[in-house]
N, C-alpha and C positions, 0 to 999 in steps of 0.2 A: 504494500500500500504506500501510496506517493503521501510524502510529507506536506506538499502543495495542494495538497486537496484540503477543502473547507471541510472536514470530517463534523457532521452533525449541526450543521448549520441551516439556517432559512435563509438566504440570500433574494435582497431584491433586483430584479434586472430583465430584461429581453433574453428569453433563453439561450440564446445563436449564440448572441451575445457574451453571456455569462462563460458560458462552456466554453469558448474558445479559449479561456484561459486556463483551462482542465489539462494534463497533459495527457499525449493516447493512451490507452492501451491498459487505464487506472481504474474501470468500473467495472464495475462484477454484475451489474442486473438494472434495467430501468421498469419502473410500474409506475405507467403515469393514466392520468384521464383527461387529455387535452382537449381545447374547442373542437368540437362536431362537424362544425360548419353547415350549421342549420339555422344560424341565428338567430337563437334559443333566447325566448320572452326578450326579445328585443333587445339583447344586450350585445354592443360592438366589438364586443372583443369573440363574438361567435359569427360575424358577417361575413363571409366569402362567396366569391360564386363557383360553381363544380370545379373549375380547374385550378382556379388558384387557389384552391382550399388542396388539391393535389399536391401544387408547387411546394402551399409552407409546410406539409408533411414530409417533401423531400429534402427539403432546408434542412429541417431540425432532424430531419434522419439521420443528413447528412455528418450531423455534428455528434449524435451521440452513437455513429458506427463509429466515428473516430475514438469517441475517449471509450467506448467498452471493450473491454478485452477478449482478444479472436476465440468464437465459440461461446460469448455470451447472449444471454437473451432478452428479449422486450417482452414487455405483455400493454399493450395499449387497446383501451376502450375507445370504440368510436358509436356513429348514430347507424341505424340501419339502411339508412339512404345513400350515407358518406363511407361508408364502412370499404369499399370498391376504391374510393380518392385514399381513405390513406394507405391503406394495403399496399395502393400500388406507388406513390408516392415513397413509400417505407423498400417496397421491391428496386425501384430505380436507386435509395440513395446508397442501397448494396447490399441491402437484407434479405435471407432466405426466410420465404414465409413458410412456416412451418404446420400452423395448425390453427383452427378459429374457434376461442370457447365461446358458449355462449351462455351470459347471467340473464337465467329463466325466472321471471314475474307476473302474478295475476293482475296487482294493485297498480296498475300503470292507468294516467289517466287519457284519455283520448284527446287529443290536441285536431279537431276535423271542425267543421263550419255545416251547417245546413245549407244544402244545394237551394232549395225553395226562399233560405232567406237573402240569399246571392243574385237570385233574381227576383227581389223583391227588392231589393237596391238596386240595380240596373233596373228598374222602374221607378224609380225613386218612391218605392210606397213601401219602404221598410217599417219608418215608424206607425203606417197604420196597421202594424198586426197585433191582433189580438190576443189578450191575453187570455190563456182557456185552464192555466193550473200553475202550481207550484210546488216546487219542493227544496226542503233547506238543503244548503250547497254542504259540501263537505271536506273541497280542496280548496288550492290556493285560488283567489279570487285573478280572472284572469289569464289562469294558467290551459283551465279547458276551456277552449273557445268550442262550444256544444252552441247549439241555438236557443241560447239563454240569456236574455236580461238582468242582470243581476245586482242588487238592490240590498242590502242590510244582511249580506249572508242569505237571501233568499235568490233562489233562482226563480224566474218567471219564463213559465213555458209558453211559448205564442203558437197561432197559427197562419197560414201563406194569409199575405194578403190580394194577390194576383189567381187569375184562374191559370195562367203560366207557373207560376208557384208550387201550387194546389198539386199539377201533376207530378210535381219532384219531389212531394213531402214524404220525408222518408230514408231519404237520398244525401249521403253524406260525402266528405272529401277526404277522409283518410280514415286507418283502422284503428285501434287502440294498441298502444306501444307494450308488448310483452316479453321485450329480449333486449339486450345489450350484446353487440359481439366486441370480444376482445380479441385482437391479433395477437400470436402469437410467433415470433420471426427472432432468428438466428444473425447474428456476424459469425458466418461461416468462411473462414479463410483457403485458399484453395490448394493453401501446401500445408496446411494443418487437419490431423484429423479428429476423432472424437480425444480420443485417448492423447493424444500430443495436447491438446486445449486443457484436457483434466490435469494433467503432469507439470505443462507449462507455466498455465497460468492460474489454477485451481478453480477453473469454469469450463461449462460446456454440457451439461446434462440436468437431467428435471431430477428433483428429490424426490421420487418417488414412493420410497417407505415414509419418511414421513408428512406424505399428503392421501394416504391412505384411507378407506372411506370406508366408516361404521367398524359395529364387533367383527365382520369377515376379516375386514381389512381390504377391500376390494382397490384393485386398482383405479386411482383416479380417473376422471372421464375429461371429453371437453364440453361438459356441460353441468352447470352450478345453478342451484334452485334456490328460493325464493320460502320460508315458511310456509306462507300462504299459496304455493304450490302444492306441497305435502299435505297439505289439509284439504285439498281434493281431489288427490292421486297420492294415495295411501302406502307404506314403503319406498318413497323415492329413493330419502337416507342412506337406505341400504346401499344403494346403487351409488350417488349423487354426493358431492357438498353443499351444504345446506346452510343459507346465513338471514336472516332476516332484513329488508331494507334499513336504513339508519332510522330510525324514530328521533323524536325530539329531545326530548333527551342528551341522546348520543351526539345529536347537530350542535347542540347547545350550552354542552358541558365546560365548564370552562370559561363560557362566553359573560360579561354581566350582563349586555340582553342580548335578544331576539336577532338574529340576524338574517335578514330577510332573502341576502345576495345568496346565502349556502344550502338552498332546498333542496339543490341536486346532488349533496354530496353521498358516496359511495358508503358502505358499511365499512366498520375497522374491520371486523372478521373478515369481511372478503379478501379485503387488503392484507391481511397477517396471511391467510392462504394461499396470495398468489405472489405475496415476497417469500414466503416459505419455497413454493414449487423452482423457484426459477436462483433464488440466491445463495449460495456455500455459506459456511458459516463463519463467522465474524467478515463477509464479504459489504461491501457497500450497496446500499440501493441510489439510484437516481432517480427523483423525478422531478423532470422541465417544467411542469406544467402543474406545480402544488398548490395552485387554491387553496383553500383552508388545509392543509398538511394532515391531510386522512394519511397519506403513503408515512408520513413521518409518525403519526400516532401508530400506527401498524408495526413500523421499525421499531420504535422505544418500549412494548410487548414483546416482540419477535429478538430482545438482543442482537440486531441487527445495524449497522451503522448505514448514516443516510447523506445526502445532499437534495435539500430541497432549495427549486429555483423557483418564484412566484411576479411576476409584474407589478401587477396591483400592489400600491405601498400598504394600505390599509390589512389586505391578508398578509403580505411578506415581513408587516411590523406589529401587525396587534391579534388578526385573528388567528392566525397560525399560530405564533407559538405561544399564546396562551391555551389551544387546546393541547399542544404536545405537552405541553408542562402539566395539565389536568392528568392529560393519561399515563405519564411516564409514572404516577405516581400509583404503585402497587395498590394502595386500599380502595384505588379508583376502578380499580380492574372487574369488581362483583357489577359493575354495572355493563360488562360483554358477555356475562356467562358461561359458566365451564363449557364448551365447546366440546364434543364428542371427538370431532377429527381433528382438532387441536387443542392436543394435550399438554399437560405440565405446565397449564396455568398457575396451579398452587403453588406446584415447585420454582416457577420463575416469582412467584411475587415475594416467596419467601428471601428468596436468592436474593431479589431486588430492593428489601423492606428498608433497609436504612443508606440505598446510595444515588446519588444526584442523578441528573438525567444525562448527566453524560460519562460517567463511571461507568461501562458497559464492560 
């Protein structure tokens, strides 16, 4: 491990950027969950259009095939739309893509528009529709754009007000979101092979015993479930890793309030299990793209050393590492749950009861 590296740090900056001053060949694993390029509830730092949403996946590919060490691996979440731009964006910047998990959810909300109230506005007789019911909303206001009015936490259900309308009620513009796939791709060098990568430079294969799944032990899959999967499709567990989405709580831990920008962030258990599968032990994780520093909460459980890069000053100086410091902190840990497939909770918190967050 390079002495130049920021070992356990949150750094603010443009990630290209940052890492350029990384030297090669010094990261052991990156787990990151970078912009989609969906331009997700309006916010600009998610705006591209298909190709150049390509381009910055091969940029920043570009930089962390450089600082990962040959035969190390990514695991990057994308949207299912973009999923194809960064894959291949990550393939051009020299990556062998290797395999696509995918994080399996019932609880996703449908983000689609009614076709009937689309052309009720190209008639300009939107606002004359009627109002025929209601029902109290239950997500983020905003967030599902359903064809709904929404009014004091109530939703108000209308109906067409065109006989053009009339005919398309019913009729919606997209499905409801039930998956995340995560790439998964190699820096595969072409005079190195498995065994030379393991020897060389102590990377290049998946942890497989311990990511191991249920009392069989069955071999890991590439597909990871959601609680509320299992509850209706009975024994998935057996098969499957199993993590519940983040709840509030967990979003919030840490925080003194409510922070409204972090709805979409990732579970820690998901995160402890996919820096578990992919990173050697006392190896570094990287992630370019740390928003609230789930990857760095996951690492500071996992005894695992990190480099988180964030833009945004606000996450890079205040919301991030105050949730890392929440969770580095062992008696914090009863709020993740003994974990079936990730074991030795008690034993790490024991281990970890009286030393700082960076005594690892």
């Amino acid at each position: 491990m390079s002495e130049e590296l920021p070992k356990n740090e949150i750094i603010q900056g443009d990630c290209i950027e940052v890492m350029k001053e990384f030297p090669e060949n010094s990261i052991d694993s990156v787990v990151t969950d970078p912009p989609y390029g969906l331009s997700y509830m309006g916010r600009n730092w998610d705006e591209f259009n298909p190709k150049s949403y390509q381009n910055f996946c091969e940029e920043w590919g570009k930089e962390i095939y450089r600082v990962l060490k040959p035969g190390s691996f990514v695991l990057s979440f994308s949207g299912t739309r973009t999923y194809h731009r960064m894959a291949t964006g990550l393939e051009d910047a020299g990556f062998e893509i290797k395999n696509m998990i995918n994080w399996v959810f019932l609880n996703g909300f449908p983000k689609a528009t009614d076709l009937s109230r689309l052309i009720d506005k190209k008639f300009g007789k939107e606002d004359e529709r009627k109002i025929i019911g209601e029902k109290e909303h239950r997500g983020n206001i905003g967030y599902e754009s359903e064809t709904y009015d929404y009014k004091d936490k109530v939703r108000y259900i209308t109906e067409p007000a065109t006989e053009e309308g009339k005919e398309w009620q019913g009729w919606k513009t997209a499905l409801k979101p039930s998956h995340e796939p995560i790439v998964l791709a190699r820096k595969t060098p072409d005079d190195k092979t498995y065994a030379d990568c393991a020897l060389e430079y102590g990377v290049g294969g998946l942890n497989i015993d311990d990511t191991r799944i249920g009392k069989e032990e069955r071999y890991p899959s590439n597909m990871i479930i959601s609680e509320d999967v299992e509850e209706e499709y009975e024994d998935l567990s057996k098969t499957y890793f199993k993590t519940p989405k983040a709840g509030m709580r967990e979003r919030h831990a840490g925080l003194e309030d409510e922070e409204n920008d972090i709805v979409s962030l990732k579970p820690i258990n998901l995160m402890r299990y996919l820096c578990r599968l992919i990173t050697p032990p006392d190896g570094i994780v990287l992630d370019p793209f740390a928003g609230a520093c789930t990857t760095g909460c996951a690492c500071g459980v996992e005894e695992l050393n990190y480099i988180m890069i964030e833009k945004r000053e606000k996450f890079a100086k205040e919301v991030g590492p105050n949730r890392v410091e929440y969770w580095s902190k062992p008696e914090n840990w009863t709020d993740l749950n003994e974990h079936p497939n990730l074991p030795n909770l008690k034993q790490k918190k024991a281990k970890k009861q009286n030393k700082s967050l960076f005594d690892f």
